[in-house]
C-alpha positions as CSV (number, residue, x, y, z in Angstrom):
1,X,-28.8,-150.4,-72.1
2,X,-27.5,-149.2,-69.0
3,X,-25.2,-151.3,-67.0
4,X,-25.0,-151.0,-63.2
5,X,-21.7,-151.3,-61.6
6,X,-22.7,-151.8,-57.8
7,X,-19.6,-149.8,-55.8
8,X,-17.9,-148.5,-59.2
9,X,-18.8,-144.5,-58.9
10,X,-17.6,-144.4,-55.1
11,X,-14.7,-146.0,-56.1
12,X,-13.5,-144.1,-58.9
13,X,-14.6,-140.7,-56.4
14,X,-12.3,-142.0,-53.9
15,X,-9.8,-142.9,-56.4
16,X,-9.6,-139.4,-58.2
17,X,-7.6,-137.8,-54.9
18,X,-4.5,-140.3,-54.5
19,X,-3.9,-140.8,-58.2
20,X,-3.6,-137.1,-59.4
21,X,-1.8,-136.2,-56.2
22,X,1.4,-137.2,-55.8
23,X,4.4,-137.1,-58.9
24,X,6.1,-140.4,-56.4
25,X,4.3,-143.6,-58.7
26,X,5.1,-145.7,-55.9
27,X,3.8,-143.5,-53.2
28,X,0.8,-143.3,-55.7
29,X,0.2,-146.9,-56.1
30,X,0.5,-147.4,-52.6
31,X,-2.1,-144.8,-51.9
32,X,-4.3,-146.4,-54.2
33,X,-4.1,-149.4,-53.3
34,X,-5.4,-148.2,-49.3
35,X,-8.6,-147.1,-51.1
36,X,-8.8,-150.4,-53.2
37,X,-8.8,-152.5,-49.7
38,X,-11.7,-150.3,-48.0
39,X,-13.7,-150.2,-51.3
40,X,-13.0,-153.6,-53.2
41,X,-16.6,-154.4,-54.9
42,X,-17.8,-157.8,-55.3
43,X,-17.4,-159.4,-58.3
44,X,-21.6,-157.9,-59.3
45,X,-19.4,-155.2,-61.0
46,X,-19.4,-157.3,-63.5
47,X,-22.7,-158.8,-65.2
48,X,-23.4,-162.3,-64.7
49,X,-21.9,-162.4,-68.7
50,X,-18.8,-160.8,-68.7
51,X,-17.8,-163.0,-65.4
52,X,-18.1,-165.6,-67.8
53,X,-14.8,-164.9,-68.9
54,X,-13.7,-166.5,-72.7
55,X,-12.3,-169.8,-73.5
56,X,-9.8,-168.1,-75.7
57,X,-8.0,-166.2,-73.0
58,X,-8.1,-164.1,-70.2
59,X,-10.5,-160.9,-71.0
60,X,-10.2,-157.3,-69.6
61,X,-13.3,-155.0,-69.2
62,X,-12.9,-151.4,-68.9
63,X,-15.0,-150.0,-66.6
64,X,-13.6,-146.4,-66.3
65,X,-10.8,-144.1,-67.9
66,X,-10.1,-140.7,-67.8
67,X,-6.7,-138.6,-67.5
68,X,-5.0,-139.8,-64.0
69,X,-6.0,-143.5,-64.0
70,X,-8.2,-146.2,-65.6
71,X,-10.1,-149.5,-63.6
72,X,-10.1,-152.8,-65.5
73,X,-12.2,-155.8,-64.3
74,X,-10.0,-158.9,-65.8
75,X,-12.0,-162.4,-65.7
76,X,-9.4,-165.3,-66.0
77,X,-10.6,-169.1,-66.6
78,X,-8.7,-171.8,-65.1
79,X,-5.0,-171.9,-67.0
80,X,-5.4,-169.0,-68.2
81,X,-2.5,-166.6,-68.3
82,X,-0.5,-163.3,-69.5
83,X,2.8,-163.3,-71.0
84,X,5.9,-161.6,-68.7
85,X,5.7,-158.2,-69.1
86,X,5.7,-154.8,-67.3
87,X,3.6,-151.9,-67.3
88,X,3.5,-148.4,-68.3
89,X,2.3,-146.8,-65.3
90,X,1.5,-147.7,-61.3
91,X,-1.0,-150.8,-61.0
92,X,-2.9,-151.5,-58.1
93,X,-4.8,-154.8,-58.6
94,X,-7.4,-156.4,-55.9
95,X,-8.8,-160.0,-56.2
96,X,-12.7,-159.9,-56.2
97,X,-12.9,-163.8,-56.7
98,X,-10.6,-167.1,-57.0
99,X,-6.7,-166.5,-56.6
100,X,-4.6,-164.7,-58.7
101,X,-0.9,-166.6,-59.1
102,X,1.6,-164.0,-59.8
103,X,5.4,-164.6,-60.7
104,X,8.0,-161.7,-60.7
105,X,10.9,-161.5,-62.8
106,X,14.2,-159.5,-63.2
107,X,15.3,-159.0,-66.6
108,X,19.0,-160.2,-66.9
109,X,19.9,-159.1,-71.2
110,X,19.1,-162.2,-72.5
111,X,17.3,-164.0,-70.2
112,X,14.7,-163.7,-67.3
113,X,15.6,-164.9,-63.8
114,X,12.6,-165.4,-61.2
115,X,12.1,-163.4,-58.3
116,X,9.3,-164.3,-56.3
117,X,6.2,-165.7,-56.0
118,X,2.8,-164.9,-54.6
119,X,-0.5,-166.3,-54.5
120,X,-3.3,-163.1,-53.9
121,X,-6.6,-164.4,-52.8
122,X,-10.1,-162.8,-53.0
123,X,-10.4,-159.9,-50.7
124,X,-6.1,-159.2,-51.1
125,X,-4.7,-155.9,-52.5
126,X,-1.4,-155.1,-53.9
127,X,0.4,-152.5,-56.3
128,X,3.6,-152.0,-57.8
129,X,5.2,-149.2,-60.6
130,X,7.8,-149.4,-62.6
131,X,10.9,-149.8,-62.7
132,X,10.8,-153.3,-61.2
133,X,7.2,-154.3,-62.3
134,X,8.0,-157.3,-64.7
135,X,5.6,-160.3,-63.7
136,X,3.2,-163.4,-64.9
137,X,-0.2,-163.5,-63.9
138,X,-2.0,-166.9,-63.6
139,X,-4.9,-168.4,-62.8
140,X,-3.7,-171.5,-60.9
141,X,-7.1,-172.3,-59.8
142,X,-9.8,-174.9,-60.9
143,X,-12.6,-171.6,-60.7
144,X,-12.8,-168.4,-62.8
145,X,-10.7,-165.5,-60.8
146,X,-12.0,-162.3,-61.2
147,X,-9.7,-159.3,-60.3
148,X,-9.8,-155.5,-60.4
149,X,-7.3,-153.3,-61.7
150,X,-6.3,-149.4,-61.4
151,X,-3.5,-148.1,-63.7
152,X,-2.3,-145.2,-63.5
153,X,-2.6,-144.5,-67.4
154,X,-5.8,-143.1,-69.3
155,X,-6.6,-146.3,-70.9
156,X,-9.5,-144.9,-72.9
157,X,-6.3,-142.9,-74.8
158,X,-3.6,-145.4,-74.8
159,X,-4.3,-149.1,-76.1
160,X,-2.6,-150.9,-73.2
161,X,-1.4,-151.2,-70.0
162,X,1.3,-152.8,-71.1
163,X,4.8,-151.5,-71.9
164,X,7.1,-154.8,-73.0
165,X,6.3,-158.2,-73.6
166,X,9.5,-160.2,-72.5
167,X,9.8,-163.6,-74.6
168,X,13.2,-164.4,-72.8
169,X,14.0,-167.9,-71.7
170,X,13.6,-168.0,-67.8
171,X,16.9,-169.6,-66.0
């Protein structure tokens, strides 16, 4: 079976020129993330099922990969959350549905110290690339968030967008 992804193959067309253009991962993400705002989809990119989400934990969906970047649909339940970590390449990430809490970090040897603080609604955008990329996503929320991320890693080749779980204490 087929599954339509209403918005997915303009995206990922509009996508292809910013993230295979420049060798600047911040001036990538940023570019990125200018498509992201005038091309976020509605949450339909995702069938009625997978914005279910799963009791267990937060689940990602992989809706595109290829060389320059992948696109992951992530459905998070109320309470649900990631570990601190950062990332192995750009991410831009735009919230389709709900709010996504995020918590930044700086990594100070043996522990993490807190940096900042954001709540990103439906309809916001943001990126970030490494170095300087270490964060906590939560859903704060009493209603499934549903968000939509770029990386700027071939996901289909490499496991994970993730490069280091942190399991620091936080002072």
């Amino acid at each position: 079976m087929t599954v339509v992804r209403p918005g997915l193959a303009e995206l990922v067309a509009k996508v292809r020129q910013p993230a295979g253009g420049s060798a600047d991962p911040r001036a990538t993400a940023f570019a990125v993330a200018d498509v992201l705002r005038e091309n976020l989809p509605s949450p339909r990119i995702l069938t009625e099922e997978e914005r279910l989400g799963d009791p267990d934990g937060y689940v990602g969906h992989t809706l595109h990969a290829e060389a320059a970047f992948s696109i992951v649909a992530v459905v998070w339940r109320p309470g649900q959350r990631t570990p601190i970590h950062d990332h192995i390449a750009w991410c831009v990430f735009g919230v389709l549905q709900g709010v996504e809490y995020e918590t930044l970090y700086r990594h100070d040897g043996d522990h993490m110290t807190e940096i900042g603080r954001t709540a990103n609604r439906a309809g916001e955008v943001s990126g970030f690339a490494p170095p300087g990329d270490i964060h906590r996503v939560h859903n704060t929320g009493d209603g499934t968030a549903i968000s939509l991320h770029i990386y700027g890693a071939d996901l289909g080749a490499t496991p994970s967008s993730v490069r280091r779980i942190y399991d620091l204490p936080v002072r």
